[in-house]
C-alpha positions as CSV (number, residue, x, y, z in Angstrom):
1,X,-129.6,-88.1,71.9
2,X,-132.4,-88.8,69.4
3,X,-135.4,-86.5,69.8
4,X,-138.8,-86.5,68.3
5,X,-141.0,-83.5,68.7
6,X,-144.7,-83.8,67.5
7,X,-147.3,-81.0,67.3
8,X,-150.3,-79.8,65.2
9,X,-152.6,-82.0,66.5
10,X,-155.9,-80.7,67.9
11,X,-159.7,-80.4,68.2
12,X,-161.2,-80.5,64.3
13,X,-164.8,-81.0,63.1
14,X,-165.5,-83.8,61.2
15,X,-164.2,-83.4,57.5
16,X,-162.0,-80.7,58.8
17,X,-157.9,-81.2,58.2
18,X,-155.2,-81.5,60.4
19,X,-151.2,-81.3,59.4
20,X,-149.0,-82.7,62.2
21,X,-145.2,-82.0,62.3
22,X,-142.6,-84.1,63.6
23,X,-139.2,-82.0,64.4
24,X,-136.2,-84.7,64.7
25,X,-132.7,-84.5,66.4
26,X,-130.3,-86.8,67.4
27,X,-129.8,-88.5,64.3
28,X,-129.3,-88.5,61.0
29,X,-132.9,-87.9,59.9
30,X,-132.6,-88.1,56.0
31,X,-131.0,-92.1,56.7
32,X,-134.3,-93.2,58.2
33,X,-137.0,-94.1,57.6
34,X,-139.9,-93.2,59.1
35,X,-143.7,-94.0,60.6
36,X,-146.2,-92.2,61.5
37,X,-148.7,-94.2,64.8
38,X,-151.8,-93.8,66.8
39,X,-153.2,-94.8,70.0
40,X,-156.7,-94.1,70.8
41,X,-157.7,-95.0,74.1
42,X,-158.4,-98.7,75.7
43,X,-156.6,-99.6,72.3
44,X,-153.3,-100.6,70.9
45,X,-150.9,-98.6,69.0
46,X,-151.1,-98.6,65.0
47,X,-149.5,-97.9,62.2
48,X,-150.5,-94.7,60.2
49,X,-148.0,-94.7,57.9
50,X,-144.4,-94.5,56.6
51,X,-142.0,-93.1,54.3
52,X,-138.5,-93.8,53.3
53,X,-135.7,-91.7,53.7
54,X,-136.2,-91.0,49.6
55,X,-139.6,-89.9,50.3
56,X,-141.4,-92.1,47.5
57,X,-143.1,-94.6,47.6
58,X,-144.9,-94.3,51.1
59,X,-147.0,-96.8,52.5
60,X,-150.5,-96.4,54.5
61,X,-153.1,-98.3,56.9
62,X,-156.2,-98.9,54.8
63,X,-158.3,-96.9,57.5
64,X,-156.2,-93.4,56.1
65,X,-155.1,-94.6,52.6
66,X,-156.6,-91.6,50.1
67,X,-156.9,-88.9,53.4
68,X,-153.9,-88.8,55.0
69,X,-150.6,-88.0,53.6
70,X,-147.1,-88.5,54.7
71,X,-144.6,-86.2,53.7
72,X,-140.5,-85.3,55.0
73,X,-138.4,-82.6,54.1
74,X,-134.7,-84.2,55.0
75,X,-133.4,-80.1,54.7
76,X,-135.3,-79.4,57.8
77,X,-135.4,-82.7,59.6
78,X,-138.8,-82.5,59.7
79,X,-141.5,-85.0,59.3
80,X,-145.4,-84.1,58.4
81,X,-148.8,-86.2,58.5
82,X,-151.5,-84.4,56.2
83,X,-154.9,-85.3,57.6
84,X,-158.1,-84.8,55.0
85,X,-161.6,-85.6,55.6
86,X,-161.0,-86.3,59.3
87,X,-164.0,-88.8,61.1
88,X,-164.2,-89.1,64.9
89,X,-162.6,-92.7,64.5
90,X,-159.2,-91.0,63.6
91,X,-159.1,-89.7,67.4
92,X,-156.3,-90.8,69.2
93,X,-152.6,-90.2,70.3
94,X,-150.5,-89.6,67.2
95,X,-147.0,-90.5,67.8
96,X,-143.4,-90.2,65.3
97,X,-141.2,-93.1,65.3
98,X,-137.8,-93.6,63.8
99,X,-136.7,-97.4,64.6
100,X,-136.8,-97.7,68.1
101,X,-137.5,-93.7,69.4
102,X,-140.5,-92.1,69.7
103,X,-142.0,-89.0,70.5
104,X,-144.2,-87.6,73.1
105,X,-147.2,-87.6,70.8
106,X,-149.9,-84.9,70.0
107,X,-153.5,-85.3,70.3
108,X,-156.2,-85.3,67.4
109,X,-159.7,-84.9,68.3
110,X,-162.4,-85.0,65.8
111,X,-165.9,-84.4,67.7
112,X,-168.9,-81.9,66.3
């Protein structure tokens, strides 16, 4: 069955950097494309980003566009989030998703 594994995700300063893995089964990974979403709490889930199964041309919320990066290596079945210049309003839930599956998520905290 499909399975989304997330980790990396933890407690960072303010301008510190985060990279968050997503380790996919189930599937065939390199056919799909795939997003990268956030839940803080008391709000709704959002897109981070996305990539296609090509890896170019990704696409990004404005609130991450020139810090985060989304990246997949189809060889490992693994999917990656690049956080940069981290602010406190990035905390939240980070969840993988692959059309209708998700993952369990992993948490980003960004406090002083």
């Amino acid at each position: 069955q499909v399975q989304l594994v997330e980790s990396g995700g933890g407690l960072v300063q303010p301008g510190g950097s985060l990279r968050l893995s997503c380790a996919a089964s189930g599937f065939t990974f390199s056919k799909y494309y795939m997003n990268w979403f956030r839940q803080a709490p008391g709000k709704e889930r959002e897109f981070v980003a996305g990539i296609p199964w090509s890896g170019h041309n990704p696409v990004y919320a404005d609130s991450v566009k020139g810090r985060f990066t989304i990246s997949r290596d189809n060889a490992k079945n693994t999917l990656y989030l690049q956080m940069n210049s981290l602010k406190p309003e990035d905390t939240a839930a980070y969840y993988c998703n692959a059309d209708n599956s998700w993952g369990q998520g992993t948490q980003v905290t960004v406090s002083s």
